[in-house]
N, C-alpha and C positions, 0 to 999 in steps of 0.2 A: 455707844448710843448712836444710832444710825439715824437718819433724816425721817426716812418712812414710818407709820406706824408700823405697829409687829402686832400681829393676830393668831390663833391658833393653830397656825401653822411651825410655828417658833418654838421646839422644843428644845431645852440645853440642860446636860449635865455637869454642874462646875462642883468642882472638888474648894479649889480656894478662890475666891472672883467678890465679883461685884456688880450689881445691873443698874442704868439707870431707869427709872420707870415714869417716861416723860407723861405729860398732864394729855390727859382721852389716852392712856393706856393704862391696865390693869393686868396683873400678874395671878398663876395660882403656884405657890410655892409648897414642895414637900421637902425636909430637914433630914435630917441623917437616921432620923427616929420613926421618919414616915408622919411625921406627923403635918397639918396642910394648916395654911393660912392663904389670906389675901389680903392681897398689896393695892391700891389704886392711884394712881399716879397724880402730881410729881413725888417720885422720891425715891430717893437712891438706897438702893437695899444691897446688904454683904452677907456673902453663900460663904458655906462650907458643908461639902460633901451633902450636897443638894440638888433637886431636881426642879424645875423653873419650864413654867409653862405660860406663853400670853394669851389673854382671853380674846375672843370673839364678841363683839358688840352689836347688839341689834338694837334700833331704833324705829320708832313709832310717833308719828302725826296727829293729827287730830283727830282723822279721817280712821285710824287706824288703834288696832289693842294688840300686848304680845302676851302667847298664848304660854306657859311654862309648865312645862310636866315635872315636877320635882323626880327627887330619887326615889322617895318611896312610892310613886306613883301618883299621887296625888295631882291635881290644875290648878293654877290658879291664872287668871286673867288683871292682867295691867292696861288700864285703858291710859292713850297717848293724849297729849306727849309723852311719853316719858321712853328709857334707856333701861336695858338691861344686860347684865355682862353673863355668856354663856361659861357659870362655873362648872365641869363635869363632875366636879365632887358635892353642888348641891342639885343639881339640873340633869336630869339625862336628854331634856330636847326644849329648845326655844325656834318657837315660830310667829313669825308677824305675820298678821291676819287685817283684815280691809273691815270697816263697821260696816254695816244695814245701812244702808242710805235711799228710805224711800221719798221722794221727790214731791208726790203731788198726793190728793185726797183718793184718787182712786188707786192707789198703790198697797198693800197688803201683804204680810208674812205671818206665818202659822209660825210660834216659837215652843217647841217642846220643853217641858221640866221633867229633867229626871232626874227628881227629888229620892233619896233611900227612901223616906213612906211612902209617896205615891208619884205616879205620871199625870200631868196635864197638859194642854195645850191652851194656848192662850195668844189673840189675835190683835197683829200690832196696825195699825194704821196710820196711812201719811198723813200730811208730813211728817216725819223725825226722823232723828238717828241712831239707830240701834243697835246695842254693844250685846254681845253674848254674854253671858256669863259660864263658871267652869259647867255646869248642869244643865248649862240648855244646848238644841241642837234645834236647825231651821228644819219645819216638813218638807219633804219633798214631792214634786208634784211632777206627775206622768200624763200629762193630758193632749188630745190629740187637738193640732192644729186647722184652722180653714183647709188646708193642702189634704187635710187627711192623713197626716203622718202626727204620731205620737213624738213629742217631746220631753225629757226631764227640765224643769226650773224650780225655784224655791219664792217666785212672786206672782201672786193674784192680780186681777184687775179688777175689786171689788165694786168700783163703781162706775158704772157708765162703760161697760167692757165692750167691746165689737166680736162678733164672731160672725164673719163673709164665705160662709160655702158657697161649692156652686154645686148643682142640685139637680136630677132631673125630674121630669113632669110627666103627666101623664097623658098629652100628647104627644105622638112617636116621633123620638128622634130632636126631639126638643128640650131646653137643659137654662135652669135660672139662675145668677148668681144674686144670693139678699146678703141686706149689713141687718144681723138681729143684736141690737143694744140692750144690756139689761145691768141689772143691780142686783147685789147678792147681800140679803136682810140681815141673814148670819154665817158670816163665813164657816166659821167651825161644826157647826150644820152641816153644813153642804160637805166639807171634807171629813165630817164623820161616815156623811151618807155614801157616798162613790168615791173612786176611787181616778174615774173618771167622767169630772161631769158635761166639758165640750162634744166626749164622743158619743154621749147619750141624747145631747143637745143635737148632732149630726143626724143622728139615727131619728131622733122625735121630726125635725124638718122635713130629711127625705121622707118617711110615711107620710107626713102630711102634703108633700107638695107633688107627690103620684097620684092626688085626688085632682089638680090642677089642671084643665088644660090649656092655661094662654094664663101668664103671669099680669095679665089687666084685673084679674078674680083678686088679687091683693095690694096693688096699687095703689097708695096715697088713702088707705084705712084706717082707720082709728083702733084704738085699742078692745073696745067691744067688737066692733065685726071682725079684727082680726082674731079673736077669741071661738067664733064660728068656723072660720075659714082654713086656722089652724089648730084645731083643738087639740093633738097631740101633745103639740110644744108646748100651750099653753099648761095642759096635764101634769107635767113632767118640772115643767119650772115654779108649779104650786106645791109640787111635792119638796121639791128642795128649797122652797122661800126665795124665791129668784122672783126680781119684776123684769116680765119685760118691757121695753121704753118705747119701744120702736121696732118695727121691720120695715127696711126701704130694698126697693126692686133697682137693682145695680143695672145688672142687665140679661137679656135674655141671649141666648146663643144654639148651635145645633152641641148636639149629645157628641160624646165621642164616638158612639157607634154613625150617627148621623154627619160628622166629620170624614169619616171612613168614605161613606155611600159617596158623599158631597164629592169627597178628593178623587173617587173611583169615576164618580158622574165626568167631571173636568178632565179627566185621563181619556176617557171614551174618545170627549167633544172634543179634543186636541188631536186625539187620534185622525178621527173623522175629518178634522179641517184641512191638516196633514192631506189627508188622501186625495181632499175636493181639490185640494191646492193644486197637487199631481195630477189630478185628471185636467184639471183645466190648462195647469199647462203642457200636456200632451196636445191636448185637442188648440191652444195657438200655436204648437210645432206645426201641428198638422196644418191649418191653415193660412200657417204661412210657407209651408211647401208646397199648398195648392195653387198660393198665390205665388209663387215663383214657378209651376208648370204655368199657370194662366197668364203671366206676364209675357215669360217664352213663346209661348203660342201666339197671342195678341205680338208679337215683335215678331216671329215669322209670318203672319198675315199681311202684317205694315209690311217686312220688305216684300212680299209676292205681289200687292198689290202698288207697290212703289214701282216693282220691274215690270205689271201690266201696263200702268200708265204712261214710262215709259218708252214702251214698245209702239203704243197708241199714238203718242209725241211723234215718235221717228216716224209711223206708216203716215200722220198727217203732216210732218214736215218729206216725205218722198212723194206725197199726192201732189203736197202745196207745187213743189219744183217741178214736176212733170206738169202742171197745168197752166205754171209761170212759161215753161218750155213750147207749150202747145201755141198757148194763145200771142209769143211772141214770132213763132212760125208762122200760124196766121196774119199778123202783121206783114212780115216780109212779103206774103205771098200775094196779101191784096195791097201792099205798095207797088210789089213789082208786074201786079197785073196795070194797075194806074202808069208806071211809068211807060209799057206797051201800049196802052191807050193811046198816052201822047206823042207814040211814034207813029202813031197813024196805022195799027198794026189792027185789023181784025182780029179780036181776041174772041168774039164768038165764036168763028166760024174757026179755028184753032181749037177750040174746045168741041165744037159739035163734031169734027172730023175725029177727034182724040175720042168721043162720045159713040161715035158710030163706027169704028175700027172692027173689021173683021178677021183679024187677025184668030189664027186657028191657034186655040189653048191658050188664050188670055182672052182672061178677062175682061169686061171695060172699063177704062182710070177710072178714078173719083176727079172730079174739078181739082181739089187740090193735089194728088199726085201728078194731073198734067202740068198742075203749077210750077211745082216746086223742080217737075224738068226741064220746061221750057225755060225757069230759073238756071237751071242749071247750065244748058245750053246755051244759053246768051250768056250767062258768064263765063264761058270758056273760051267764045268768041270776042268777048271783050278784051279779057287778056291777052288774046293773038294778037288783036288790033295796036294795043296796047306793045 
């Protein structure tokens, strides 16, 4: 007897032995005659030339039933808690299975009977909890979704249900999504009638909202005008006993072909801005290589005319000195006339003779060249003196 349980996994053949068959295990035993029993534990059991098999145990909740296929074929259903040991000599298959657990009022399951006299269906509604039996089997439902893709499930949304397409209109390029809330009178109606009634419900909206053009046409409507405005839907949900409760305008948006235009429009204008971008900044390359010819030019004019001025400076700084130079010669010339004066020296008639020189091939002095010789001449004589 080992620690663990043993499950059906645990075959042994003992010729002479003995097993103990602890408490939560159960045994299936065949004898030397083939013949089978069963054991369930505690209890200690003595072989001889026997075959010894341990069971597999399945167990089931509240929440939960286990499903048993006997040997001749036959079902039958154990609703939980409760345990059941998989014997293969009365069982060919045990499976545990989850109950119906629908939650709220608007929740709903189609349960078939397949009775040997006849088939029915019959519609369960929440809240409760609901156990199959061997003869029933849930409907299945194939109904497309808001997205527009078909899904399988086996639960209704009998009352207060949503269904949110989005939709286009009959202004181009323009597209609505609604929330249409309704209530279904008699279910099993309706899933006798189609097969699929969201994607008919799809189909009734679009026709009617291609008469549309600006999703303000149904905006915050009452159930009569929206009877006008959508009479297809309307049609179509009297035919299967469906109320509707409500259509509310979620929101309006562009088409996916209008998507397309839009994303191709923004492609352009990106393009476009791209280019202006490039052009404009060509054209401040440009001008600012004009303004660096222009600044060039403007700085060779500064220095030409920095070098005329000067040039201008220098010819009036060599005027200024040549006239500083004149007029201090003149000075000399009329002191050193004054200081002959006061030698008692006719200085007129010095000059009138120098004035009246007939000397052939010259000229006659100027006053001041007789000056500056008779300068000259008294100072050489001074120096002798001297």
């Amino acid at each position: 007897m080992g620690i663990d349980f043993r499950d059906g996994s645990y075959t042994r053949r003992v010729r002479l032995g003995k097993r103990t068959v602890k408490d939560g295990e159960a045994v299936a035993i065949w004898d030397r005659s083939g013949r089978h029993y069963q054991v369930i534990g505690p209890k200690l059991v003595y072989l001889f030339y026997s075959t010894i098999r341990f069971l597999n145990r399945h167990v089931a909740n509240e929440n939960q039933y286990i499903v048993v296929e006997k040997a001749d074929g036959s079902l039958e259903h154990f609703q939980g808690p409760c345990a059941v040991w998989e014997n293969p000599v009365k069982y060919r298959k045990v499976t545990v299975k989850n109950s119906i657990n629908l939650l709220s009022e608007r929740d709903c399951v189609v349960v078939i009977s397949d009775n040997p006299s006849k088939t029915s269906k019959t519609a369960v509604h929440g809240p409760a909890r609901y156990f199959l039996k061997p003869y029933e089997r849930l409907e299945v439902f194939s109904w497309t979704t808001s997205s527009g893709v078909r899904e399988d499930g086996n639960t209704l949304q009998a009352k207060h249900a949503r269904f949110e397409p989005t939709l286009p209109m009959g202004a181009p390029q323009q597209s609505v999504s609604l929330s249409v809330q309704y209530s279904m009178s008699d279910p099993l109606y309706l899933v006798e009638c189609t097969d699929d009634f969201t994607g008919q419900l799809f189909a009734a909206l679009r026709a009617d909202t291609l008469t549309l053009q600006t999703a303000e046409e149904v905006r915050g409507l009452g159930i009569t005008q929206l009877r006008i405005k959508l009479p297809t839907l309307f049609a179509l949900c009297d035919r299967f006993r469906v109320q509707i409760e409500a259509v509310t305008v979620l929101k309006t948006q562009l088409s996916e072909q209008g998507q397309k235009l839009q994303e191709e429009n923004t492609r352009v204008q990106r393009e476009l801005a791209a280019k202006e971008e490039s052009t404009k900044l060509k054209i401040r390359l440009a001008a600012l290589e004009l303004e660096g010819e222009s600044a060039q030019l403007e700085r060779r004019n500064e220095l030409a005319k920095q070098e005329l001025e000067n040039k201008i400076e220098l010819a009036k700084r060599e005027h200024d000195a040549t006239a500083l130079i004149a007029a201090q010669k003149t000075r000399d010339t009329v002191a050193f006339l004054q200081e002959l004066k006061a030698l008692d020296v006719d200085v007129t008639r010095v000059v009138c003779e120098a004035l009246n020189s007939k000397e052939t091939n010259k000229p006659p002095a100027s006053i001041k060249a007789i000056a500056e010789g008779l300068m000259a001449a008294f100072g050489g004589a001074r120096h002798q003196d001297d």
